[in-house]
C-alpha positions in Angstrom: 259.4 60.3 40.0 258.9 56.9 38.3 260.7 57.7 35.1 262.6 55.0 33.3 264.8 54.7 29.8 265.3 51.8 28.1 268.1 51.2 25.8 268.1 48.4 23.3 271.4 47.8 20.7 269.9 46.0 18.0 271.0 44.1 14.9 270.5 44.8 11.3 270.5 42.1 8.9 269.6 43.1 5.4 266.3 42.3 4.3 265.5 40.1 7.7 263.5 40.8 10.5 264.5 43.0 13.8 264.2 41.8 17.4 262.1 44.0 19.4 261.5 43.9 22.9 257.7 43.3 23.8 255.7 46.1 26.1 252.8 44.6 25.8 252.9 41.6 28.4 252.5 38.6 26.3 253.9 37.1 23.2 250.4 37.8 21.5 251.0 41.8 22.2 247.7 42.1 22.7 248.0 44.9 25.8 246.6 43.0 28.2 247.5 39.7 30.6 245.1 36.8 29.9 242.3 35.7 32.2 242.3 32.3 34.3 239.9 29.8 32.8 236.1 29.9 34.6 233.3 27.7 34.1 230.0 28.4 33.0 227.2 25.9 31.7 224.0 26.0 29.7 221.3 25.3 31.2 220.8 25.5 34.8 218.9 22.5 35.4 217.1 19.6 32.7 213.5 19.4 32.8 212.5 16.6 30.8 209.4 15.7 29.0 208.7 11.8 27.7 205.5 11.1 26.4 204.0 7.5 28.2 204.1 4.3 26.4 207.2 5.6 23.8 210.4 3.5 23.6 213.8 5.2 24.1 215.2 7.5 25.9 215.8 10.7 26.0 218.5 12.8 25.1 219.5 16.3 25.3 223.3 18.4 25.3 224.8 20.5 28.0 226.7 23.2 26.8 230.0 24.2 28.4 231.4 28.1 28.1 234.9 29.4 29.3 234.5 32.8 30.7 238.4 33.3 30.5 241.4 32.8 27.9 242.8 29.6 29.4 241.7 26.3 28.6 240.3 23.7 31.0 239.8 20.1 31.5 236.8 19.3 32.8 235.0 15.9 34.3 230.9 15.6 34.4 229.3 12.9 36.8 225.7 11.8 37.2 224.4 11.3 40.4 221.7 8.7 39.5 222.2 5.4 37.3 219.3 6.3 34.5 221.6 9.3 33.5 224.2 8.9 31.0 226.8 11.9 30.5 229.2 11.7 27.1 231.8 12.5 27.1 232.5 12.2 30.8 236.1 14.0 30.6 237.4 16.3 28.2 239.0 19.1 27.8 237.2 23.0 26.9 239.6 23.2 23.8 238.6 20.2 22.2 234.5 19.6 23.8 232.4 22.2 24.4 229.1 20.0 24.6 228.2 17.5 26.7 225.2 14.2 25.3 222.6 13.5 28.1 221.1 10.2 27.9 218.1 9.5 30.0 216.8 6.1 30.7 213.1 5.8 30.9 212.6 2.2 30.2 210.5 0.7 33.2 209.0 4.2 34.6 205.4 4.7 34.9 203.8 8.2 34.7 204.8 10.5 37.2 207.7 13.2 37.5 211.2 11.8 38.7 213.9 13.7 40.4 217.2 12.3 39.1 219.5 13.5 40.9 222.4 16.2 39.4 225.2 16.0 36.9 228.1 17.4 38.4 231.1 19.0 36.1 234.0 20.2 37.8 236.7 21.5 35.7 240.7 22.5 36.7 243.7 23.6 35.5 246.8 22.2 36.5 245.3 20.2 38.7 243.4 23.3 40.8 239.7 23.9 40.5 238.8 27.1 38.6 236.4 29.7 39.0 232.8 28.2 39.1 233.6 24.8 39.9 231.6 22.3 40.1 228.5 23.3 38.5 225.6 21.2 39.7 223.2 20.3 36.9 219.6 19.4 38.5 217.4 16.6 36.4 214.0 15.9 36.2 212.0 13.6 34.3 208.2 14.0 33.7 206.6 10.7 31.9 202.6 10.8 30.7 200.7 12.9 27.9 203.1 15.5 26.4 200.7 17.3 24.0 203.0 19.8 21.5 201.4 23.7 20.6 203.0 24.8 17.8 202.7 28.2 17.8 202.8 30.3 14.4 205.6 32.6 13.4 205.6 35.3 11.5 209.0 37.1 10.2 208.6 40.8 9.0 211.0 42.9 7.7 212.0 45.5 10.1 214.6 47.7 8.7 213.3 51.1 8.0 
């Protein structure tokens, strides 16, 4: 038998508030314990379009998630020189997002493989669950011809 009493002799203070011992494992009494931080990112790899003969480049936002309760700090790295991550450090609390900035100044048409951005995220100093992410970037420069498609919105409730 795994029985157990617990006896608690508490205070009474007119009009104030009563301690109370907590059963619910954390300060927030929410019933449960809290899960460790783990990384998830959005999307799984850049494909980038540039249209031939257009100045500037390219720019586009990496979305960091926390599939957990703790927070994170997290560091993103580019593995070729015409990619541009901002911030490079941060932590989840404060930056979710992460700016992309692709060079194409000097590229002819063709597709380029740029490499990966790498974001590796830690608490306490240990890696977390889903760390690193790798990030794979491609560039396509020539004709980029836009569709735009119509859209119709209907009601759909009964």
């Amino acid at each position: 038998n795994n029985g157990a009493i617990y006896i608690w002799t508490l205070s009474s203070s007119a009009g104030g508030d009563r301690p109370w011992p907590m059963f619910r494992q954390n300060s927030d009494r929410t019933g449960r314990y809290r899960m460790a931080a783990r990384l998830a990112s959005a999307p799984d790899s850049l494909y980038v379009m540039h249209q031939y003969g257009e100045s500037g480049p390219e720019q586009r936002t990496i979305w960091l998630a926390n599939g957990g309760d703790e927070d994170y700090d997290w560091e993103a790295n580019a593995s070729d020189g015409r990619v541009t991550v901002t911030p490079s450090t941060s932590n989840y609390e404060t930056q979710s997002q992460i700016g992309v900035q692709i060079s194409t100044s000097g590229l002819g048409p063709g597709t380029y493989g740029l490499g990966d951005i790498t974001i590796t995220a830690t608490t306490d100093g240990e890696p977390i669950a889903g760390s690193p992410v790798y990030i794979d970037v491609t560039l396509y420069v020539g004709d980029v011809h836009h569709v735009f498609l119509p859209m119709t919105l209907s009601d759909l409730s009964p």
